[in-house]
Backbone as CSV, one residue per row, in Angstrom:
resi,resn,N_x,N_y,N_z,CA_x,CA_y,CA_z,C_x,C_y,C_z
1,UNK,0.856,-1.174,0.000,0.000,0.000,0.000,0.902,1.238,0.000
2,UNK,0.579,2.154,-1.212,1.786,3.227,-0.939,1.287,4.955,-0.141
3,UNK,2.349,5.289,-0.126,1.940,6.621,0.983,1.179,7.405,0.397
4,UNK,0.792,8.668,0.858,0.020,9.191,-0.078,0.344,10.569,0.427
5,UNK,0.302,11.510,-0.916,0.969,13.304,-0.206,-0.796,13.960,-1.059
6,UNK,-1.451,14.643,-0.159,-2.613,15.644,0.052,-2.384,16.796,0.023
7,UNK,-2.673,17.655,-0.871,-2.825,18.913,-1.142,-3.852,19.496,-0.627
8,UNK,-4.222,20.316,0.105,-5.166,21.137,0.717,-5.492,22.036,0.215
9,UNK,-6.234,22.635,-0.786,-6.309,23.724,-1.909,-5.207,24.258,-2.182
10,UNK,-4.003,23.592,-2.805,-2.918,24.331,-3.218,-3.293,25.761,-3.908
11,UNK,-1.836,26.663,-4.006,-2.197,27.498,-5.007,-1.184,28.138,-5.748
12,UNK,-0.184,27.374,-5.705,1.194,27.682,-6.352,1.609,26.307,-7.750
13,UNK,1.590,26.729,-8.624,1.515,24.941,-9.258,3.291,24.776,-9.658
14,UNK,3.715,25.608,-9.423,5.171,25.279,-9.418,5.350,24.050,-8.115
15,UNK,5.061,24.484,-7.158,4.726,23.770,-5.669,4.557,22.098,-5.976
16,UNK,3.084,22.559,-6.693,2.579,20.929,-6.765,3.276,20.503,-8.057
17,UNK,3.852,20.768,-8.997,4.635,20.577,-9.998,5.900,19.496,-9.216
18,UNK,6.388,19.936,-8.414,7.430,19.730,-7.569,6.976,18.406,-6.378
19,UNK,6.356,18.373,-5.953,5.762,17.609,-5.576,4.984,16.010,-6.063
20,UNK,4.647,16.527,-6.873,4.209,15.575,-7.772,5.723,14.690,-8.413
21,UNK,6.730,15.648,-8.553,7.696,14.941,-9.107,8.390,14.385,-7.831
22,UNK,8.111,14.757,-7.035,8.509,13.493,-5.833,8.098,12.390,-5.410
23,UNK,6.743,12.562,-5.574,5.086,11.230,-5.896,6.365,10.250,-6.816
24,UNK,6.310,10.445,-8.513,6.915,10.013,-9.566,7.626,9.341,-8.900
25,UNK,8.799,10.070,-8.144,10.094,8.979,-7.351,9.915,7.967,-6.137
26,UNK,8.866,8.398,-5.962,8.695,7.383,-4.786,7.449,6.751,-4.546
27,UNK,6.981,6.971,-5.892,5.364,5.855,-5.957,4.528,6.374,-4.738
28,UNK,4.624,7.437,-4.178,3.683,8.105,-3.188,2.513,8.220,-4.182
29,UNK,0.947,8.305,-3.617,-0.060,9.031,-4.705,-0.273,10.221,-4.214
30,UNK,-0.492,11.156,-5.047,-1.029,12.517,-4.837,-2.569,12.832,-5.150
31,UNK,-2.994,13.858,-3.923,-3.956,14.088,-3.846,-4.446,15.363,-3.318
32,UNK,-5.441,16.029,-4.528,-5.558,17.686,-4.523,-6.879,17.830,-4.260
33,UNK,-7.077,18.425,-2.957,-8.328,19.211,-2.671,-8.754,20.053,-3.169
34,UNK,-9.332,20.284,-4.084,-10.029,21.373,-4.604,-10.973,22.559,-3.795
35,UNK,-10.793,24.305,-3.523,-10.678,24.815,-5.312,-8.878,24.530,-5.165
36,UNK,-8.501,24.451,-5.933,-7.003,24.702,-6.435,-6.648,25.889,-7.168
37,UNK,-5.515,26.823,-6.551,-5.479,27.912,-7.234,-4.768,28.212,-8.496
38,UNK,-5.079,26.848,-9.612,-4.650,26.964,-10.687,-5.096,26.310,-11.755
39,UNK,-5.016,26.176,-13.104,-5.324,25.354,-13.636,-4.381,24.107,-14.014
40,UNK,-5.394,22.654,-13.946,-4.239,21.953,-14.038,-3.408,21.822,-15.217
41,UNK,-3.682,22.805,-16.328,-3.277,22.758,-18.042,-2.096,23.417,-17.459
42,UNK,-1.856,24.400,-16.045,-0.939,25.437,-16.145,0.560,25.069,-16.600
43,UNK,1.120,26.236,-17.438,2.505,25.178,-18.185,3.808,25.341,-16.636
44,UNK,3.579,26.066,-16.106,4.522,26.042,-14.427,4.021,24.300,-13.854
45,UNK,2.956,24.223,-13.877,2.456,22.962,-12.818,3.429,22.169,-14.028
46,UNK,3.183,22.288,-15.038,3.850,21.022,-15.872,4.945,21.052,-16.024
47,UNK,6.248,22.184,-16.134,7.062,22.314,-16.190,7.782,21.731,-14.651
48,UNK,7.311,21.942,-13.734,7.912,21.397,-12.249,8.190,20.457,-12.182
49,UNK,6.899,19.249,-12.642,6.508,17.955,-13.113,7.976,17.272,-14.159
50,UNK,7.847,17.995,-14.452,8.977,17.623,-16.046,8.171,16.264,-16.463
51,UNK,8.858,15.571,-17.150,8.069,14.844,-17.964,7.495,13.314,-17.027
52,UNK,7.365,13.615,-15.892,6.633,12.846,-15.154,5.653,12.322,-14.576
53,UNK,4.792,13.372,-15.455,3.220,13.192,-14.695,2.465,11.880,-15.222
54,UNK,2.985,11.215,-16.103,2.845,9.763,-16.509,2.580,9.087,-15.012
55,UNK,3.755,8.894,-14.677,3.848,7.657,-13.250,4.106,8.799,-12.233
56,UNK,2.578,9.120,-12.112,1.666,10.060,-10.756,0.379,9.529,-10.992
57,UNK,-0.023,8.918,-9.709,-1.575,8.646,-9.548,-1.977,9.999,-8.792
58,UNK,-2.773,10.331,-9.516,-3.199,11.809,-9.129,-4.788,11.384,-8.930
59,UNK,-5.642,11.649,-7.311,-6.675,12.067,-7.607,-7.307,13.132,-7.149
60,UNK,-8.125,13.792,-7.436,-9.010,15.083,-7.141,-10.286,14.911,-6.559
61,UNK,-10.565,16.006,-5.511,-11.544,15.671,-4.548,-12.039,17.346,-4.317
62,UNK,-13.652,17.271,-4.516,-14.415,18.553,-4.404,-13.860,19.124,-3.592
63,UNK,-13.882,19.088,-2.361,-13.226,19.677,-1.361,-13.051,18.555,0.174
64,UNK,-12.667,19.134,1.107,-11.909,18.052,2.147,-13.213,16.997,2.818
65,UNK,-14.337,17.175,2.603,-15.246,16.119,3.055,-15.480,15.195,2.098
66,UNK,-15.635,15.422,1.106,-15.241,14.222,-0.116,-14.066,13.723,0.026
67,UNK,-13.014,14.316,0.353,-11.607,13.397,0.508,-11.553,12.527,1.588
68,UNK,-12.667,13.216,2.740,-12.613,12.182,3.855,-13.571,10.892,4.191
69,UNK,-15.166,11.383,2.587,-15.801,10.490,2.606,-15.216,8.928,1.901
70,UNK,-14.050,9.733,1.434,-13.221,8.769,0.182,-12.759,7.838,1.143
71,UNK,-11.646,8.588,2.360,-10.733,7.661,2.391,-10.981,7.747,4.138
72,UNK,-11.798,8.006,4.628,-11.467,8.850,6.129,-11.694,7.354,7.054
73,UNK,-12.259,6.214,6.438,-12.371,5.133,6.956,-11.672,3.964,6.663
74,UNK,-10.675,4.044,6.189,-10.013,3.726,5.241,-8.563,3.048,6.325
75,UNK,-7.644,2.290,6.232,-6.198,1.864,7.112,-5.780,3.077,7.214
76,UNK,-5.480,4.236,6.482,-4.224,5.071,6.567,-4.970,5.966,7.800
77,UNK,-3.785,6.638,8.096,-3.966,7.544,9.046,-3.493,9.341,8.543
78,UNK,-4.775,10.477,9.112,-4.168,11.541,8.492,-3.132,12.173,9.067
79,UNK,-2.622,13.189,8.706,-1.260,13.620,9.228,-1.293,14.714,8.747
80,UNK,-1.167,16.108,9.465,-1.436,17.617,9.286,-0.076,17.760,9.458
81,UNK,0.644,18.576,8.208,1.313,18.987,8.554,1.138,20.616,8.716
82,UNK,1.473,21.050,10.070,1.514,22.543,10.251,2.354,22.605,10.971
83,UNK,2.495,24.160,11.189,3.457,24.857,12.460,2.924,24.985,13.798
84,UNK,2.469,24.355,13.924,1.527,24.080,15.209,1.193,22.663,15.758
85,UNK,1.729,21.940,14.780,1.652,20.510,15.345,2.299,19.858,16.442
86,UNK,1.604,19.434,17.427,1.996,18.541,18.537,3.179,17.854,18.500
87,UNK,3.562,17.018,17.901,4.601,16.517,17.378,5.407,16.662,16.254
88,UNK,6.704,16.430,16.543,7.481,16.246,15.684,7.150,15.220,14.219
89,UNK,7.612,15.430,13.197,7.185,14.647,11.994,8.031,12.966,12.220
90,UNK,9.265,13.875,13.170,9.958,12.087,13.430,9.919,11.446,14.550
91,UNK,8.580,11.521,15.301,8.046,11.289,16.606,6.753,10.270,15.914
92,UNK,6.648,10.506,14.648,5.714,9.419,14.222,6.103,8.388,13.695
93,UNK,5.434,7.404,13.935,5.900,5.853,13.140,5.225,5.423,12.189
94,UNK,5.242,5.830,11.228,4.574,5.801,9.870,4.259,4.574,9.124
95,UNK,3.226,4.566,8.714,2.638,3.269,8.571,2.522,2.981,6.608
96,UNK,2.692,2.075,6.089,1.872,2.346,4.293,0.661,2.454,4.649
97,UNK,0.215,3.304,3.663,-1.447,3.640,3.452,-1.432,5.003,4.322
98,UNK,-0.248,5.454,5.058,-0.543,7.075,5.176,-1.099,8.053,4.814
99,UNK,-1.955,9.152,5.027,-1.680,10.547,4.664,-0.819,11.414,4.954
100,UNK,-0.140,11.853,4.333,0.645,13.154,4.753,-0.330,14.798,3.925
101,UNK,-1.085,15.402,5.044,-1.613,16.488,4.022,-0.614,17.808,4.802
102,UNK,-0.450,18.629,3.938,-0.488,19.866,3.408,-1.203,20.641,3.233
103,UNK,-1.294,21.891,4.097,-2.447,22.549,3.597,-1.874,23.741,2.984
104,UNK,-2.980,25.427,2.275,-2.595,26.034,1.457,-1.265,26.728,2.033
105,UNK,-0.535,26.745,0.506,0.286,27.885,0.836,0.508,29.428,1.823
106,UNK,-0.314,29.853,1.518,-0.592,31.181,2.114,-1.385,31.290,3.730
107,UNK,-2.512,30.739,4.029,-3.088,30.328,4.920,-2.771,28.664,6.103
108,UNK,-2.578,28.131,5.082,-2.620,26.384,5.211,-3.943,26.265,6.179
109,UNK,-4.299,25.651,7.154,-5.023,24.501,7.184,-6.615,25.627,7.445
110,UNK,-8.046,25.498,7.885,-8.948,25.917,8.460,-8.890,25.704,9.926
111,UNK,-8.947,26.626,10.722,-9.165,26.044,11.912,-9.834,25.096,12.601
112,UNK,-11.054,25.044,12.040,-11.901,23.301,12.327,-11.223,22.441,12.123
113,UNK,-10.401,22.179,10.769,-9.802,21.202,10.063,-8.334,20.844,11.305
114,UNK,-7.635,21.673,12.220,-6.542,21.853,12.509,-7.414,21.265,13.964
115,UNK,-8.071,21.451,14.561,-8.733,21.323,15.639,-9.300,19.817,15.415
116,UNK,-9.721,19.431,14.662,-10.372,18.199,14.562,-9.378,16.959,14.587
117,UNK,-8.162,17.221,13.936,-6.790,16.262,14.185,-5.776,16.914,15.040
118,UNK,-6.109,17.470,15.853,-5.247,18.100,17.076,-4.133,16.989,17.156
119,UNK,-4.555,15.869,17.329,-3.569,14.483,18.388,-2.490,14.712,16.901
120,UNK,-3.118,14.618,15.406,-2.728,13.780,14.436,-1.578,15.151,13.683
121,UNK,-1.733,16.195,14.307,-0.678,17.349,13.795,1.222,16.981,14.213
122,UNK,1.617,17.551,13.078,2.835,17.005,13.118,3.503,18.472,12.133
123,UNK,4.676,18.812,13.114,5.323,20.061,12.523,6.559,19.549,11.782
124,UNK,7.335,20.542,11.118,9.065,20.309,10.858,9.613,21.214,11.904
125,UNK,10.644,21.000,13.035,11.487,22.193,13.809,12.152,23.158,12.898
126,UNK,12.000,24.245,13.145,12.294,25.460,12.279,12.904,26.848,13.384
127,UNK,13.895,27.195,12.965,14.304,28.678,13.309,13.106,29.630,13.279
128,UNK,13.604,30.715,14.386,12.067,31.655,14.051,12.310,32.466,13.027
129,UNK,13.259,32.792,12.146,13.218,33.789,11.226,12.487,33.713,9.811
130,UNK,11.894,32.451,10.214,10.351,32.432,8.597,9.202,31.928,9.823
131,UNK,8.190,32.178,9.029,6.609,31.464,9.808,6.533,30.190,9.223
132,UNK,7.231,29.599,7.913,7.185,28.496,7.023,8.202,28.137,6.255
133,UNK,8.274,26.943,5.996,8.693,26.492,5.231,8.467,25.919,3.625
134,UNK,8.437,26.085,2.415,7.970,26.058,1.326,6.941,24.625,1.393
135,UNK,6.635,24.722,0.363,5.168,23.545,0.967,6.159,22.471,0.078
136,UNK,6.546,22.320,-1.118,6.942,21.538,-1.652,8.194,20.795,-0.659
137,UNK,9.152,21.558,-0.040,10.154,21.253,0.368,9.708,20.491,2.120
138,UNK,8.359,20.866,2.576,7.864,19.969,3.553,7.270,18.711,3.067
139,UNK,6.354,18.841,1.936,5.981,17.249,1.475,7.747,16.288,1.280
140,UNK,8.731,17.290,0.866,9.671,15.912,0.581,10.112,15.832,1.666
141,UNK,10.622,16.490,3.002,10.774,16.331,3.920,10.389,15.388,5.199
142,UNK,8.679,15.165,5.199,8.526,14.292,5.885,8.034,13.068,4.899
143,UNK,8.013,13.622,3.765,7.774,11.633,2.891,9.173,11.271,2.780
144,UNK,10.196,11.336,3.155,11.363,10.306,2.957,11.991,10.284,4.130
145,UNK,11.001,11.049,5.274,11.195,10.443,6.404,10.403,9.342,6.632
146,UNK,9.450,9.063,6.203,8.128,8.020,6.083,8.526,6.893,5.281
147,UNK,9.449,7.012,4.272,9.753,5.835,3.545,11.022,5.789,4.218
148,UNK,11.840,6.511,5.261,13.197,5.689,5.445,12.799,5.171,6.686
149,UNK,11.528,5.516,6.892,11.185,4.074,8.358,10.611,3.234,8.159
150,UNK,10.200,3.267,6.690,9.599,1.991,6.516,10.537,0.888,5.773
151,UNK,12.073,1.783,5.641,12.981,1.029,4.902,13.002,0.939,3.365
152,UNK,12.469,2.264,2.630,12.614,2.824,1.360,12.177,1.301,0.608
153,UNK,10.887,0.817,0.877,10.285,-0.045,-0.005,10.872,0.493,-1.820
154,UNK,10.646,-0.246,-2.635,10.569,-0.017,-4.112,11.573,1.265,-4.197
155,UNK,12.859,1.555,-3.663,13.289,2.700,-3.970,14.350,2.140,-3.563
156,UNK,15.606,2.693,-5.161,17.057,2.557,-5.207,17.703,2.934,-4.132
């Protein structure tokens, strides 16, 4: 069962461009909450991608209650990443069939949404001289922390 990286209404498609090409390398699936602040024709989202969006299981979901009617009962477990999360990202023991979500760039998560997985929030440690860290560069951050505890299944 492979991991899975969640987009929370992205809105940068360079971001998910980038992302997605990390999906590609590591058979993670990706998954975009809609609205999304782009189109997916955009030539940035595709250019990030480079010629990889072949081997990306990409699916799309109206918005976050369809993603949770999808999968919310489902083995995996969700995983918020914010700056406010309870735990550390390497305080978790990561399971296949994960979520790792992401929420927007600019805002990231809703407060209901952040409140409702209180236990399940999980930060990166960061200096105080940013509020964040790029969204792309946190999805690769804690997914190859997630595949090097699971012992980098299917990966050179």
């Amino acid at each position: 069962m492979p991991l899975h990286i969640v987009l929370h209404e992205p809105l940068i498609p360079a971001n998910t461009g980038n992302i997605a090409r990390t999906c590609a390398a590591t058979g993670a699936h990706l998954h975009l909450i809609h609205p999304l602040g782009f189109s997916t024709d955009d030539r940035y989202l595709k250019r990030a991608g480079l010629d990889y969006w072949h081997a990306v299981s990409v699916h799309h979901y109206d918005d976050f209650a369809h993603f949770k009617q999808v999968h919310g009962n489902g083995p995996g477990r969700f995983y918020l990443v914010e700056t406010t999360g309870e735990k550390l990202y390497t305080d978790v023991q990561f399971q296949d069939g994960d979520f790792i979500i992401l929420g927007k760039e600019t805002t990231g998560f809703p407060p209901e949404l952040v409140e409702e997985y209180r236990e399940n929030g999980i930060r990166i440690p960061m200096g105080g001289a940013t509020r964040s860290i790029n969204l792309s560069n946190c999805a690769a951050i804690v997914v190859f922390e997630a595949f090097r505890q699971l012992g980098f299944p299917n990966l050179d």
